[in-house]
N, C-alpha and C positions, 0 to 999 in steps of 0.2 A: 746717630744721635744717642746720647746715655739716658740709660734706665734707670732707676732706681737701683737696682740690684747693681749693676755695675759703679753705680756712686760708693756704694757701700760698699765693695770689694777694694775700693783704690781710693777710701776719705783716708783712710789710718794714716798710709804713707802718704798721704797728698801734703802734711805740714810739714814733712821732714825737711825739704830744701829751703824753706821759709826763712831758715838760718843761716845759708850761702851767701849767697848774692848781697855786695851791699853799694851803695850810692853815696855821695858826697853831699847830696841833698838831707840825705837820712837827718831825723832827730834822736834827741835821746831825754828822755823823761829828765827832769831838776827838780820838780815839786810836784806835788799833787793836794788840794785842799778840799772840803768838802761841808758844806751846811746845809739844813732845813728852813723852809718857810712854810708858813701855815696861812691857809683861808676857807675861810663860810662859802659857802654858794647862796644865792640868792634867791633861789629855790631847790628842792632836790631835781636829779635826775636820775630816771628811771630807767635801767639795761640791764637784759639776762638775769629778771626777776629781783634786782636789788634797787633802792633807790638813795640813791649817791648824794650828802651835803656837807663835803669839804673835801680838802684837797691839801698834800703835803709835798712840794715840791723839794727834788733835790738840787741844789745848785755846785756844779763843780768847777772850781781851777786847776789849769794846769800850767805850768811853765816849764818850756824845753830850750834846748840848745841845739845850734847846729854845726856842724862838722868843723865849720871857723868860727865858732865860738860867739856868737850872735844867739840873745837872750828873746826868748817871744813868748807872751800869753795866751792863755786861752781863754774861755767860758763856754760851758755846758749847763743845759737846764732839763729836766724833767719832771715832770709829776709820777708821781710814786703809782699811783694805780693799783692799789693792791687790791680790790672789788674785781677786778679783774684780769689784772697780773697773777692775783692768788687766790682763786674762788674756794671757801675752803665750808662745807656743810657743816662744821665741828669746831672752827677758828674765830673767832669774833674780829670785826672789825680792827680793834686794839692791837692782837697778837697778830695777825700776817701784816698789817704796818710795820709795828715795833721787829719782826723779823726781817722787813726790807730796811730798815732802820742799822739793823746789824749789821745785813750783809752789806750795804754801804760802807760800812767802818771796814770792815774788811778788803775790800774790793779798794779801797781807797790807800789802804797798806800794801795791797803787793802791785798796784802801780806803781805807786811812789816808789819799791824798791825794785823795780822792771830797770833796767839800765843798758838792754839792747836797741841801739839805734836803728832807727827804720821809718819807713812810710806808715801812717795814722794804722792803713787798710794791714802792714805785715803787724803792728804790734796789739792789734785789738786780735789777728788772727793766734799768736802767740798768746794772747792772755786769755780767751776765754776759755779755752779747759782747764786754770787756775782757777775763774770763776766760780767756773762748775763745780769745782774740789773745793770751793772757801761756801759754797751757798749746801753743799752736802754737811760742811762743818757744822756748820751755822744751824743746819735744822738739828743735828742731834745736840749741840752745845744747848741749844734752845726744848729742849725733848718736844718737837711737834708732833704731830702724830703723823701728819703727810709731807713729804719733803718739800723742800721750796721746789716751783716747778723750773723748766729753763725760760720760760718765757718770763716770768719773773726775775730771772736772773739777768737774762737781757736787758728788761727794762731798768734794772738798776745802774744795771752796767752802761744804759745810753749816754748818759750827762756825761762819764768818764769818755766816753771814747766820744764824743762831740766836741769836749774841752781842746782834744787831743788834734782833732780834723781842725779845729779854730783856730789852735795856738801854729800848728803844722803854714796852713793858708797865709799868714801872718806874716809865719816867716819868713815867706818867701812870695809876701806883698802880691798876694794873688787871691781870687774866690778860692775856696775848697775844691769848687767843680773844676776848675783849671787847673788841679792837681793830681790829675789820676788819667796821665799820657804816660807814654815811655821814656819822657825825660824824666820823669818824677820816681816814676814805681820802677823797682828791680824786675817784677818779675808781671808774668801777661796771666790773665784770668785763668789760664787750666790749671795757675796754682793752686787759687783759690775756690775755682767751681769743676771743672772738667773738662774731659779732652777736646770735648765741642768747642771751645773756646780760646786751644791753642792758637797762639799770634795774635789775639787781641786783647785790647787797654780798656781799662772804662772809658776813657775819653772817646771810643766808637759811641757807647751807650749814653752818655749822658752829654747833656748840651754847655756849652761855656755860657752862654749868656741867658738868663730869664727869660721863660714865656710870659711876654708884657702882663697879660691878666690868665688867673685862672680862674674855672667856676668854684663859688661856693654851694658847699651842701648844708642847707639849715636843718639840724636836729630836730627832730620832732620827740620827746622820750615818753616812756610807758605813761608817766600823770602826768604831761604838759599837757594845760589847760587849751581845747583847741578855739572856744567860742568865750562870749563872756560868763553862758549863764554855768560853765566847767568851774569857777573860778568861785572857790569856796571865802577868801580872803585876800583879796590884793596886795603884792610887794609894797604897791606905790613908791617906787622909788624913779619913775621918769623912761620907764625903758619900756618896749613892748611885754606885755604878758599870756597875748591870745597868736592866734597863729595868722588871720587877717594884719593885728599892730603888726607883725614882725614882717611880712610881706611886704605890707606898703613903707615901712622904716627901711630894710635893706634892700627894697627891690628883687626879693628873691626870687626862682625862676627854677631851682633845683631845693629838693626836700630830699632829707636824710628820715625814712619812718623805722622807729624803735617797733618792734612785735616783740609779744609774750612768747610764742613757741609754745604754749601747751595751754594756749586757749584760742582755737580755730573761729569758731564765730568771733569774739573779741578781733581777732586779728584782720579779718576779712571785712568785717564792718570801721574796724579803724581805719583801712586804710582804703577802703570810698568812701568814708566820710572826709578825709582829709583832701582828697582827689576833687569832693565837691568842694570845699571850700579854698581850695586855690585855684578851681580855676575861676568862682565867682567873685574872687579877689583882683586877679590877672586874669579876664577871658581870652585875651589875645594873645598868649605867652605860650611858646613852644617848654612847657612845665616837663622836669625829666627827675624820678624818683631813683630812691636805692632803698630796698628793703632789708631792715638788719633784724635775724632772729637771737642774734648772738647765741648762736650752738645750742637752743633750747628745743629746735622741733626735733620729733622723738623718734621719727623717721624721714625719708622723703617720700612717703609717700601723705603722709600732712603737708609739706612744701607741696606739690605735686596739687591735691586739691586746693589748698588754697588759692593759685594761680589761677585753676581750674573757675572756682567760686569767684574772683575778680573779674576774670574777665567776662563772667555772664555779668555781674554788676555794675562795673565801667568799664566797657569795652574799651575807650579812651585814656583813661587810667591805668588801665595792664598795658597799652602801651608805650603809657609814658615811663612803668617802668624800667630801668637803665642796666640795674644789675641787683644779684641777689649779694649779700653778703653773709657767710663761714653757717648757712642753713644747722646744721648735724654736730654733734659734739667735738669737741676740738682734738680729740686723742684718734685721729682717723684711721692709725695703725690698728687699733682695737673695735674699730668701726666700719669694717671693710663691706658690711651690706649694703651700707647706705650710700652707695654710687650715685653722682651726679647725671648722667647722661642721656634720663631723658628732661632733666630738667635744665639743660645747658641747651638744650633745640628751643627751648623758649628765649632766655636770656644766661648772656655770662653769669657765671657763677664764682663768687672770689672767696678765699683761701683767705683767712683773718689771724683768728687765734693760731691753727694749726700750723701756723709758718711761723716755723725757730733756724730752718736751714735749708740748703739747697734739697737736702734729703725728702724733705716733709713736702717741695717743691713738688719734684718727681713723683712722689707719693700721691699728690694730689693730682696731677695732672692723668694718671694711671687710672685717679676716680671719677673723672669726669670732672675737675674743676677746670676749669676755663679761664681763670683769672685771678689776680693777686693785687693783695692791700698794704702797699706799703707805710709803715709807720715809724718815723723817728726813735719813737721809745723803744723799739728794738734796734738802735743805734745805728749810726749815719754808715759805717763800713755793710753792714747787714744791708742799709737800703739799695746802695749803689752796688752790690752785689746781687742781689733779689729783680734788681729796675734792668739788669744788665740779663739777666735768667730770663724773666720774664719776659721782654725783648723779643732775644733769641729762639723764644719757645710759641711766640705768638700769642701769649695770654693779655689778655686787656687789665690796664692799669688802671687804679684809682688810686688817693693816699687819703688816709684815716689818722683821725688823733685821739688821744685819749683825755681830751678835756685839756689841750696843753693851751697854758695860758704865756704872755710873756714873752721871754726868749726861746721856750720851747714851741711855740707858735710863730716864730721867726726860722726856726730851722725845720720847722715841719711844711711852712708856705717853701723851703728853699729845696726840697726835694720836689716837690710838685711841682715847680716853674722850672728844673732842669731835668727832669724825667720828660722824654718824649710821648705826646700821646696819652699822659694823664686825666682822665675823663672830667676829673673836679677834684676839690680836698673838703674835707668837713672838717671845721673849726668853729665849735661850740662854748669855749671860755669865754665870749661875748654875750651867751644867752646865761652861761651859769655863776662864771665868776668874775665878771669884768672887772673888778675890784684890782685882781693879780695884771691887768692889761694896763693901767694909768699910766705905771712908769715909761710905758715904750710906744705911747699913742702917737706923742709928738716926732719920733724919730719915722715911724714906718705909718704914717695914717691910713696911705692905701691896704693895709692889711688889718687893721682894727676899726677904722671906718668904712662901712659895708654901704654903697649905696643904689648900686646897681646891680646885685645880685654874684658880683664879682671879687676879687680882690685883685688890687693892682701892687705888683712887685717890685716898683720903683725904690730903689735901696739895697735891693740885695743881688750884688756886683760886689757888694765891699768885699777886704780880704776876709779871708776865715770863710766863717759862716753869716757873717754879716751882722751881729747883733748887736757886739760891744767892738 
């Protein structure tokens, strides 16, 4: 089985042949287009000490062609996430948008002038070390003081390479996830990941058809109001606002709890408080949590008590615990104290920020992480590569979004229903911006109407990715 070190001795030459092999199925890029949308949240939301109230999605087309000359579209959607995509102590809100902003325009020029044919998964493997060279531009053209990161660059880069997997599916009148056997792809995952994976296809790892429902994980964020007497001001716009309304509105059964990471009592009392009041909402309910510190606890040994301090306060509550999520700062190479391992004998421990590539994988797993968060916004080729890793390596899966509302919330439900063994997905554009969810209620209800705690994936079989 490969190591880390051995990743990195054989990444360099691993893209070389990427350029060999080609197939009759192959596409090849004809357009590339690219716009913004803007929306309000309904209230903020609070993660890794900032508190979030709007959102800029990117929306992308793409149109290709294939070997006989047959013309197919795409669509890609993401939200921009720069809160989090670009945590920057010195950058305001403004500048690390308007910089993902940039690198958009960019990232959208050397697609469009990409004009090697290939499968979605060879031509996004081909494009992101341009990426990386146009998001290096981008920060000195822009003089930032910190360079855009890669996980930034990925999330930009998702909507392109989704448009890409959509318009691909399309054209050849199939889901996406029925695209990635050995009729489809030239070449078997050691191209892409390593030697562990010689002679096999994603279509091992991932399913043709939808898991009928998946669970949801309802957000709970740093100021969401948990009772009524929290609630300084009411939306009043008709939707839940305490954590009880939202229970009994979606039926919920799985809570996503947001932590501070660098305030231990706050966190340890957040989160039996919240313990007490779903199960006195659902007494009867097998209730299953994810704790997210988002990279702010400052050691593991804070993760470590905290656990510690739950479980003397609800014993039943630390075990309804499910998993931790990315506990310690996301730069893990530079963070090599802060090993997982004894806190992976309690519960999975998953890998969030810190996963840009199979390297940061390995890396993790070396730390005691136990499990991996797959997410759209680091683009649909990354997922089905990461769900195929992950797999193979035995780590427990879950899929995370980043507030994606829309058609980015249609292709983020579509990795989590063809990923095997997916624990749940969290999909919170319902509690923040349901506003961006209208247009696509009526096509996909099971996935923006919540009523049992679930979402049902009835719709997504169409070709592509399902959305448009």
């Amino acid at each position: 089985m490969f190591t880390r070190r051995q990743w990195m001795a054989t990444a360099a030459g691993a893209a070389t042949p990427l350029l060999a092999a080609r197939k009759a199925t192959d596409v090849r890029i004809e357009e590339i287009t690219h716009e913004f949308e803007d929306f309000r949240y309904r209230f903020p939301y609070k993660f890794g000490g900032t508190a979030v109230d709007r959102v800029t999605v990117l929306n992308v087309r793409a149109t290709v062609r294939t070997g006989d000359g047959r013309v197919s579209k795409g669509f890609g959607s993401m939200p921009m996430g720069n809160v989090w995509a670009f945590p920057s102590r010195t950058l305001p809100y403004d500048k690390t948008l308007n910089a993902m902003k940039v690198l958009a325009g960019r990232l959208s020029k050397v697609t469009n002038d990409y004009k090697e044919p290939g499968h979605p998964i060879d031509i996004n493997t081909a494009l992101e070390p341009v990426y990386m060279k146009e998001a290096a531009q981008a920060s000195k053209d822009l003089a930032l003081d910190v360079p855009i990161p890669k996980l930034c660059m990925l999330v930009t880069a998702s909507a392109f390479d989704a448009a890409i997997h959509d318009a691909y599916g399309k054209a050849h009148r199939r889901s996406a996830y029925q695209a990635l056997g050995p009729d489809l792809m030239s070449r078997d995952l050691s191209a892409y990941l390593n030697a562990d994976f010689k002679g096999e296809y994603l279509n091992r790892y991932i399913l043709k058809k939808p898991t009928p429902r998946i669970n949801l994980y309802h957000s709970v964020g740093g100021v969401d109001p948990l009772l009524d007497k929290d609630i300084q001001k009411r939306v009043g716009d008709g939707l839940p606002e305490t954590l009880p309304e939202w229970i009994k509105f979606n039926g919920l059964h799985h809570i996503k709890i947001k932590l501070q990471g660098d305030e231990l009592k706050w966190d340890i009392e957040r989160t039996i408080a919240i313990d007490r009041i779903a199960s006195e909402a659902r007494p009867n309910v097998d209730w299953r949590y994810c704790v997210d510190f988002n990279e702010r606890c400052p050691n593991i040994e804070y993760l470590l008590e905290y656990l510690r301090k739950v479980k003397e306060g609800t014993p039943k509550g630390f075990d309804r615990i499910e998993y931790i999520e990315q506990p310690t700062q996301r730069d893990i190479k530079a963070d090599g104290r802060n090993k997982m391992h004894q806190a992976n004998k309690l519960r999975p421990v998953v890998i969030d920020e810190s996963l840009t590539d199979l390297e940061t994988l390995l890396l993790a797993r070396e730390m005691g992480y136990t499990g991996v968060a797959l997410k759209a916004c680091k683009g649909q080729s990354q997922a089905m590569l990461m769900a195929a890793a992950a797999q193979k390596y035995k780590m427990f899966l879950c899929v995370q979004d980043l507030s994606c509302p829309g058609a980015s919330l249609i292709h983020s439900a579509g990795i989590a229903s063809h990923v095997p063994g997916v624990s749940g997905i969290e999909a919170n554009s319902r509690q923040y911006v349901p506003v961006a969810n209208e247009p696509w209620k009526a096509k996909f209800p099971g996935l923006f109407v919540i009523k049992d705690g679930t979402m049902s994936t009835t719709g997504l079989d169409g070709p592509g990715l399902g959305a448009v």
